[in-house]
C-alpha positions, 0 to 999 in steps of 0.5 A: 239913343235911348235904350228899350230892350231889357238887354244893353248891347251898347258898345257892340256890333251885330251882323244879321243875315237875311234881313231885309224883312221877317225874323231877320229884320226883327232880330235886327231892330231889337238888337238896334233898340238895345244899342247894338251897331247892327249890319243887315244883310240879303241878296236885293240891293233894294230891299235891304237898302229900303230895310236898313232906313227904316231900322234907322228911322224907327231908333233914332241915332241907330247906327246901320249899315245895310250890304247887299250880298249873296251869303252863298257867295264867299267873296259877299261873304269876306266883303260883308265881314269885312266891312262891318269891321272897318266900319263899326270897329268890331263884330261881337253878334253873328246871326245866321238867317239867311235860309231857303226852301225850294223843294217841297214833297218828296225827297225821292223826287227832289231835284238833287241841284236844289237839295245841295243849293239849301245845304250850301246856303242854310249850312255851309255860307253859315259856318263861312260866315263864322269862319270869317266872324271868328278869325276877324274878331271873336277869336281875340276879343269873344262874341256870340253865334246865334244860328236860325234853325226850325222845329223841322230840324228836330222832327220829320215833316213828310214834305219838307225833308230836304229843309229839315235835314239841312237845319238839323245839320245846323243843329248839330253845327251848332254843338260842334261849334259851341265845343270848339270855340268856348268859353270865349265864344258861345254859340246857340241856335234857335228852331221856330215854328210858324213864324207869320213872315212872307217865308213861311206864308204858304203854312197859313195864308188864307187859313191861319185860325185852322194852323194856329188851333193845333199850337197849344197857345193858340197863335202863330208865332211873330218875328218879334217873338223870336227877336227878343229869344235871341236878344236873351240868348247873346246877352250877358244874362245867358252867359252859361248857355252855348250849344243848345239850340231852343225851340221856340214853338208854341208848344207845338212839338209837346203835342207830338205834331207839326201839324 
């Protein structure tokens, strides 16, 4: 397989979850492009089955294995640990995706079931999955956490509050984490800003030029954007960053807004 990414991941192996398509996908096939043996991750048996062909399609000779699994689950969880383990060798690479939004508006009117459903799935399944990624392999042989976070987690949105207070708990995971597992284990976050994914649409759809005018470079952000952020942060070329959580914004918080 020949390599394209500026970073060489041949010889190691990488978990993605949520990545049957968006950031998650993207993060997957730049890992895959560099020579990484990657497994993919979400909840639907179809879609992931479909994602995991075409991650092999598109880099010839990749190796893929796409589960199916509910990272909120412990036992999905275990078994998709497990798994990548038995069939790649090792589990060098975490990412932690996977993450939902079903409250919008105000946090007093927020159904208290789906504000504690986005904690255990965008906090507590991301520390499960390093918990089992550390004891099945980083602890002895090292490896990297990258966790998915948003710029909503760094500044108040008025509407989003349940999401963004679960992601600056990621954050602060994020350091906790760092502290605790070096130096043979780094740990990093990334905060994007509108991403165009299907995730994020309702921020843009029918109305992306008005959403971008108020980024200072003037764009949405892309998957691919944020894919080749974290193919940086878990090479060797950031073998002294771990802790911080980048944002990757387009200069949206330097204006003060999030628009």
């Amino acid at each position: 397989m020949t390599v394209t990414s500026d970073q060489d991941f041949s010889g190691r192996t990488a978990l993605v979850t949520g990545a049957s398509r968006g950031i998650g996908y993207a993060i997957a096939a730049e890992l895959v492009r560099a020579g990484a043996a990657v497994t993919i991750m979400s909840r639907k048996a179809d879609d992931i089955t479909a994602a995991g062909e075409q991650l092999a399609k598109e880099a010839d000779g990749a190796r893929v294995l796409a589960i199916a699994g509910n990272a909120g689950r412990d036992a999905d969880r275990q078994e998709i640990v497990r798994r990548t383990i038995d069939t790649f060798g090792s589990l060098d690479i975490l990412i932690n995706n996977t993450g939902i939004n079903p409250v919008y508006g105000s946090l007093i009117d927020a159904d208290l079931a789906a504000v504690l459903k986005i904690f255990d799935t965008n906090v507590v399944a991301a520390l499960g999955f390093v918990q089992l990624a550390v004891k099945g392999w980083m602890a002895e042989h090292g490896g990297n956490v990258i966790n998915v976070s948003s710029v909503g987690g760094l500044r108040s949105t008025g509407v989003l509050g349940a999401y963004g207070a679960s992601k600056a708990a990621m954050n602060h995971l994020t350091m906790e984490l760092a502290w605790q597992l070096g130096p043979k284990i780094r740990v990093n976050g990334i905060a994007p800003a509108t991403v165009k994914t299907k995730f994020a649409e309702a921020l843009y759809v029918d109305r992306e030029d008005e959403a971008a005018a108020v980024y200072p470079m003037k764009r949405l952000g892309t998957p691919e954007d944020v894919a080749k952020l974290v193919a940086f942060l878990v090479s060797d070329n950031a073998s002294w960053i771990t802790g911080k959580t980048v944002r990757i914004d387009g200069g949206l918080l330097a204006t003060g807004t999030l628009g």
